[in-house]
C-alpha positions as CSV (number, residue, x, y, z in Angstrom):
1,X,16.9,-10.5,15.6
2,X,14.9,-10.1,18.5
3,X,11.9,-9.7,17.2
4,X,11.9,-12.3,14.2
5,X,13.5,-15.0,16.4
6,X,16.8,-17.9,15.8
7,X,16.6,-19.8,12.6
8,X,15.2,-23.7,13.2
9,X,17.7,-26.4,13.4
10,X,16.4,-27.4,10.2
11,X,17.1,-23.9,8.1
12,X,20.6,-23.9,6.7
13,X,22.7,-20.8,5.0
14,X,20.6,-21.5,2.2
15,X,16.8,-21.6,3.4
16,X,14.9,-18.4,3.9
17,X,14.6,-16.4,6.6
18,X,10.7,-16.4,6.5
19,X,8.6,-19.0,5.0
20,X,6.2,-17.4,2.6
21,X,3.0,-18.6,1.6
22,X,2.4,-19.4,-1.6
23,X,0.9,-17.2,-4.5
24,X,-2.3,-19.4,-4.4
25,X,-2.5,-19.0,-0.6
26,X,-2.2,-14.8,-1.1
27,X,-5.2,-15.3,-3.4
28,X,-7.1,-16.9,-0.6
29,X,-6.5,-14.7,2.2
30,X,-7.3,-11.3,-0.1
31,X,-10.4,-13.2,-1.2
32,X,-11.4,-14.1,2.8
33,X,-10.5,-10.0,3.7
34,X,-12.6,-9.0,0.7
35,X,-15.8,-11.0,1.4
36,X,-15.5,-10.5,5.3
37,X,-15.3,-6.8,4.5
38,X,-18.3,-7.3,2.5
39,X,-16.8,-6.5,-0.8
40,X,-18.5,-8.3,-3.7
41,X,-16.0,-6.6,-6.6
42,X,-13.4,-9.0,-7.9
43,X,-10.4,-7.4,-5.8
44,X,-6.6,-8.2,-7.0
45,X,-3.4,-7.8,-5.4
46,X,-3.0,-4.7,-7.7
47,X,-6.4,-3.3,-7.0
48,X,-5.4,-3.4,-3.3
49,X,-2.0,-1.6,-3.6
50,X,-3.9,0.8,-5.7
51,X,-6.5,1.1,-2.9
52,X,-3.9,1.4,-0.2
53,X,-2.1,3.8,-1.8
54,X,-5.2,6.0,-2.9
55,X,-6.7,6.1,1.1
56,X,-3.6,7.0,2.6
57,X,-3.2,10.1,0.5
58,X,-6.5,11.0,1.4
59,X,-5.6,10.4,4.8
60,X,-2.7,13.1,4.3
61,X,0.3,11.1,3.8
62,X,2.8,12.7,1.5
63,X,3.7,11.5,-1.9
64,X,7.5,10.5,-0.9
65,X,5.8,8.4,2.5
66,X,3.6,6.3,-0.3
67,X,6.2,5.6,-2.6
68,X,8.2,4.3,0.2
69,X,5.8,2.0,1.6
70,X,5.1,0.5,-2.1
71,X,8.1,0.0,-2.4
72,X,8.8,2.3,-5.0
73,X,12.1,4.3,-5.5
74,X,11.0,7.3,-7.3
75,X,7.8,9.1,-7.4
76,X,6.6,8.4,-11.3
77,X,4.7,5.4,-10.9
78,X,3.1,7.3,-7.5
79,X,1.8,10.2,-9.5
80,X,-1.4,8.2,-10.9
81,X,-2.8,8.4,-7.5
82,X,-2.5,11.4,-7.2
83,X,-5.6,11.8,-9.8
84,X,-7.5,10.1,-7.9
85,X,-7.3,12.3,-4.5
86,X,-9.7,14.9,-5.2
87,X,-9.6,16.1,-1.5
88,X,-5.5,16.2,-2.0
89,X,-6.3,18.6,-4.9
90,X,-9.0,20.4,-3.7
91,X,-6.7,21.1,-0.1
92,X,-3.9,22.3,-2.4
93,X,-5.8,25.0,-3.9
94,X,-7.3,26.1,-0.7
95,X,-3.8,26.5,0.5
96,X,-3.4,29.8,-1.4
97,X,-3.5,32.8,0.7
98,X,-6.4,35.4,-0.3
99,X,-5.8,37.7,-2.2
100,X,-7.6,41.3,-1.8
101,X,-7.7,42.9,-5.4
């Protein structure tokens, strides 16, 4: 409570804790990041989770850490990332110990 503060005097039992923007105004900030970031692709919310998801494997976060932070409760939907991290693959392979035959 600390960190998110006392309700205003004019939030009641009912109102919400945070005030959200709207799904419009979501549009308008991703569309801001993507063109400051000089991105010229058409970028969606789901592109960006799919992006998120994708660098922070390659950055070496497990499977379980992603699904968590997407919000996700299992790791089915996760998986199809997975594809996409070559280096993940490529890391899990090189794992094996040699073998001398």
């Amino acid at each position: 409570m600390k960190l998110i503060g006392e309700p205003s005097e004019e939030q009641t039992g009912e109102s919400l804790k945070f005030l959200l923007p709207t799904h419009n105004m979501c549009l308008k900030a991703l569309r801001h990041w993507t063109k400051r970031a000089g991105i010229e692709k058409h970028i969606t919310w789901h592109c960006a989770r799919h992006s998120f998801a994708v660098n922070i494997l390659n950055s070496g976060a497990n499977i379980k850490t992603v699904a968590s932070l997407l919000g996700h409760s299992g790791l089915k939907h996760i998986e199809k990332y997975t594809r996409a991290v070559d280096s993940l693959k490529e890391a899990a392979i090189n794992s094996l110990p040699d073998f001398k035959l």
